[in-house]
C-alpha positions as CSV (number, residue, x, y, z in Angstrom):
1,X,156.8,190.1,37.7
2,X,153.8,190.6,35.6
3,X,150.3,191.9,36.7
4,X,149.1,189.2,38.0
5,X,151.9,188.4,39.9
6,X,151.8,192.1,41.4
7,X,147.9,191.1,42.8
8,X,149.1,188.4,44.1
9,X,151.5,190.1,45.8
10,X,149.4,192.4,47.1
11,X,146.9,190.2,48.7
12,X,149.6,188.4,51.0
13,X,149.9,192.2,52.2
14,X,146.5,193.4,53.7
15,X,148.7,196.2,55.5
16,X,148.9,197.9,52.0
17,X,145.7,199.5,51.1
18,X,145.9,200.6,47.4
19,X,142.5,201.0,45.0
20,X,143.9,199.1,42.2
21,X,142.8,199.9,38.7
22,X,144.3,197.7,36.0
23,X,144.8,198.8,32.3
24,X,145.1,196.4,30.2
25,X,145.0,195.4,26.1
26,X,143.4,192.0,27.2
27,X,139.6,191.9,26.3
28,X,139.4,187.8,27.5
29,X,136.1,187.8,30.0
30,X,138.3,184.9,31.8
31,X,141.5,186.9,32.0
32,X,139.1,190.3,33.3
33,X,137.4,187.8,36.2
34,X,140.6,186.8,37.2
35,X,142.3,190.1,38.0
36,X,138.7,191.1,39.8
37,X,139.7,187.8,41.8
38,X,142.9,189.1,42.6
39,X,141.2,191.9,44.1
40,X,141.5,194.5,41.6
41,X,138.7,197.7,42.2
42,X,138.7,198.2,38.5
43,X,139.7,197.2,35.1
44,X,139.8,199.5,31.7
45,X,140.5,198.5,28.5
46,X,143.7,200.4,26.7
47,X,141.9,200.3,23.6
48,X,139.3,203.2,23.4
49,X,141.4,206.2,24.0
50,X,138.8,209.0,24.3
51,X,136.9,206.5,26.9
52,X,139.8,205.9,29.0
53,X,140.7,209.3,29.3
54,X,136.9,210.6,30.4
55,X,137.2,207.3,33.3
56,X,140.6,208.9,34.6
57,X,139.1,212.3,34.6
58,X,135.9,210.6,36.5
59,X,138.4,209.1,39.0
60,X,140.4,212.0,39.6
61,X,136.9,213.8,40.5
62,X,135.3,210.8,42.7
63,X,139.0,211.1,44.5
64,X,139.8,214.4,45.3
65,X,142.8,213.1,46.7
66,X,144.1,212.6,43.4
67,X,143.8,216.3,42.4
């Protein structure tokens, strides 16, 4: 199943409350509505390394769950 298969998946299952953040190579404005559709809370772009790593560090610190 790919990833948008998985958000599918998810939204025939309200009872499974999950923030999703999608990583993805795909830089197609279509493509990035659709997963937003699919009810994803964010989506980051694989390709900038240094500004991926400072959004998972922001995460981590808006989430203090996560740490």
């Amino acid at each position: 199943m790919g990833g948008y298969g998985v958000l599918r998946w998810l939204r025939t299952h309200p009872e499974i409350e999950l923030y999703v953040v999608v990583l993805s190579s795909v830089q197609c404005s279509k493509e990035i509505d659709v997963v937003y559709e699919l009810g994803a809370r964010f989506f980051w772009a694989k390709s900038d390394c240094d500004k991926l790593r400072d959004r998972v560090r922001d995460l981590k610190e808006s989430w203090p769950c996560l740490n």
